[in-house]
C-alpha positions as CSV (number, residue, x, y, z in Angstrom):
1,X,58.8,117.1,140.2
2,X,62.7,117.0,141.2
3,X,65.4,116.5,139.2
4,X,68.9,115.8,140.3
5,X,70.8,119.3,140.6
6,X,73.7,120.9,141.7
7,X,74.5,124.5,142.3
8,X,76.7,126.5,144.2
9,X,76.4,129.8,146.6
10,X,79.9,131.1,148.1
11,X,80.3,133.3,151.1
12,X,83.5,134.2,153.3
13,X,83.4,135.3,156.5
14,X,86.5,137.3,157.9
15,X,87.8,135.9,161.3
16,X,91.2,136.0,163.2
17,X,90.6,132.5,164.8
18,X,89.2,130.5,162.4
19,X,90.4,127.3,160.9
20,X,89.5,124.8,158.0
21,X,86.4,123.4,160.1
22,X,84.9,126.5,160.5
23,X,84.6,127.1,156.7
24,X,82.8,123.1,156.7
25,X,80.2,124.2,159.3
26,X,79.7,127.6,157.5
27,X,79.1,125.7,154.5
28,X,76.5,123.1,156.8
29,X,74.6,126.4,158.1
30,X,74.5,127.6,154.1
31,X,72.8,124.5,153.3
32,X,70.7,124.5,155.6
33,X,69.7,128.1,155.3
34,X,68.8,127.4,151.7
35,X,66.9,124.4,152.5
36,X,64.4,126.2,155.2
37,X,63.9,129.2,152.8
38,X,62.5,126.7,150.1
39,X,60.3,124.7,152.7
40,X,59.2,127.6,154.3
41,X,58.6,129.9,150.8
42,X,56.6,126.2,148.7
43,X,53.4,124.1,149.9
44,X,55.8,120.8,149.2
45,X,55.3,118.4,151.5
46,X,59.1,117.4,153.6
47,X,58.3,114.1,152.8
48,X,58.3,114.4,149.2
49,X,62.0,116.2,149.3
50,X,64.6,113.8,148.5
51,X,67.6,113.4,150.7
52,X,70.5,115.8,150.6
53,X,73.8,114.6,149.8
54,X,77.0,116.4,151.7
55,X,80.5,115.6,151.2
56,X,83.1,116.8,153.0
57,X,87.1,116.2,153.2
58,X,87.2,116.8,157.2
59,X,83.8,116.1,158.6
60,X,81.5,113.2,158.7
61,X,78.8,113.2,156.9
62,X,79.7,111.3,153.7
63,X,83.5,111.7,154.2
64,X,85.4,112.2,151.2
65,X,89.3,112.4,151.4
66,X,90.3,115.7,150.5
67,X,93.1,116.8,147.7
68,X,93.3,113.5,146.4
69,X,93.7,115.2,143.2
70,X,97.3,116.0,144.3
71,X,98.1,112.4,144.4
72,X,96.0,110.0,141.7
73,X,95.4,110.9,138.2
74,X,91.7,112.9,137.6
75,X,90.6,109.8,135.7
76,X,91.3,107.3,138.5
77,X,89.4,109.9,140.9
78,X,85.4,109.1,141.4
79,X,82.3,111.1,141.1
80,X,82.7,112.2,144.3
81,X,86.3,112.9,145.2
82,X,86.5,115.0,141.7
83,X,83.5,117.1,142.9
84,X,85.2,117.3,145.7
85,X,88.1,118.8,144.1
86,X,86.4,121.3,141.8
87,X,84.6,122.8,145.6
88,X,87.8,122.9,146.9
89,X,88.7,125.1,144.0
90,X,85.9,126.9,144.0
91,X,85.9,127.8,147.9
92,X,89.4,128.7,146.7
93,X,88.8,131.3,144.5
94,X,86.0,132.6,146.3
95,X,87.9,133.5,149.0
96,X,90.1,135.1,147.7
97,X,87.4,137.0,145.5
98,X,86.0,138.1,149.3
99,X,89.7,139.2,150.0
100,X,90.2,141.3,147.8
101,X,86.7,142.7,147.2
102,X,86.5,142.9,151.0
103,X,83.3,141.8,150.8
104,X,82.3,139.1,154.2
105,X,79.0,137.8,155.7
106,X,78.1,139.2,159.2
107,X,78.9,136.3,161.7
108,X,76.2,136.9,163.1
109,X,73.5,133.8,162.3
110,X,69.9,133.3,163.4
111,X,69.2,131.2,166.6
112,X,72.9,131.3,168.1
113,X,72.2,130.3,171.6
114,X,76.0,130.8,172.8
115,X,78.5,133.1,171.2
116,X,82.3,133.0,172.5
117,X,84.1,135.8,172.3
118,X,87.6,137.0,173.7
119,X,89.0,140.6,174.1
120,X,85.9,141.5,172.2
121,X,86.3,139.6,169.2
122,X,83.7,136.3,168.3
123,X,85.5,133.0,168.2
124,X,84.8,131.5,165.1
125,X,87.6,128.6,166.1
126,X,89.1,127.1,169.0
127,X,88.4,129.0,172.4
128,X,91.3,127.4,173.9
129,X,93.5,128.7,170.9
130,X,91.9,131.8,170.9
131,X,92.4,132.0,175.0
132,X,96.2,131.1,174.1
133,X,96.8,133.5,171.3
134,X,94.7,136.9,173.6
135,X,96.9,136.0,176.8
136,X,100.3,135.5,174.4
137,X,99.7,138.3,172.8
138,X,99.2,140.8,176.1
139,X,102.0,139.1,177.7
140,X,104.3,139.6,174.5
141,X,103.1,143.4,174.4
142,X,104.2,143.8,177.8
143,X,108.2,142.4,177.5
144,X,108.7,143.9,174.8
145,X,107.9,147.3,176.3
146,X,109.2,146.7,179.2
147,X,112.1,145.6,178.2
148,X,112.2,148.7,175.7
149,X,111.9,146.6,172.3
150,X,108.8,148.2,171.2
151,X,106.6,150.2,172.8
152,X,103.4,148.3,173.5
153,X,100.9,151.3,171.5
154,X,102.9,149.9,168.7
155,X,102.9,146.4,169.6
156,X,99.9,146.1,166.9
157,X,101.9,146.7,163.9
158,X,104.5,144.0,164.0
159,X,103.4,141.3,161.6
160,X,104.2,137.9,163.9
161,X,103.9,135.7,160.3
162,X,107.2,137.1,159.4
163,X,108.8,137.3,162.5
């Protein structure tokens, strides 16, 4: 027998490249993961799970406009958009627990076919933007030492979010 539940797993992942959607398609992979551990671990038949419900503020699987809660009263919010809110809280803080615990999962997930990686690292984002950022940043290294700015062994340490 099923009853209608909710529950919530968190888990961070610490990339150079990554942007909002990446944290979406972690959370799809999650979901997923969970999902074949039960059906793999119980005799239950697939046809007698019910459907799975996903929303999302910037994919499409039952979109949901994110941080609407910055805009309309909680009470004018619905079901959805104010669980929508409380994940996006909740990803939130657990991030930030990650952080500062310095505790990540490995990026590495089970039946990757391709895996993109530049100067070594894995893109967890845009390849193009990660092509951008590796060649900007070699070509950046090497003016400024050349032109006697900084030296380019330490290029590293100059934070660019402040410059």
């Amino acid at each position: 027998m099923y009853s209608s539940s909710t529950y919530t797993i968190a888990f961070a992942e610490e990339s150079d490249n990554a942007d909002n959607y990446r944290g979406e398609w972690l959370g799809s992979i999650g979901a997923l993961q969970v999902l074949l551990a039960v059906i793999s671990t119980t005799s239950v038949s697939l046809d007698a799970i019910p459907p799975v419900h996903a929303h999302c503020d910037n994919m499409e699987y039952h979109h949901v406009k994110g941080h609407l809660d910055k805009v309309l009263r909680w009470d004018k919010l619905t079901r959805v958009q104010r669980e929508n809110c409380i994940v996006v809280s909740f990803a939130r803080s657990s991030l930030l627990d990650a952080f500062l615990d310095d505790t990540y999962i490995s990026s590495i997930f089970p039946h990757e076919q391709v895996v993109v990686k530049v100067d070594g690292k894995r893109v967890t984002g845009s390849p193009s933007t990660a092509i951008g950022r590796a060649w900007g940043y070699k070509v950046a290294r090497e003016l400024f030492h050349s032109r006697k700015i900084v030296d380019r062994k330490h290029f590293r340490l100059i934070y660019f979010g402040m410059v």
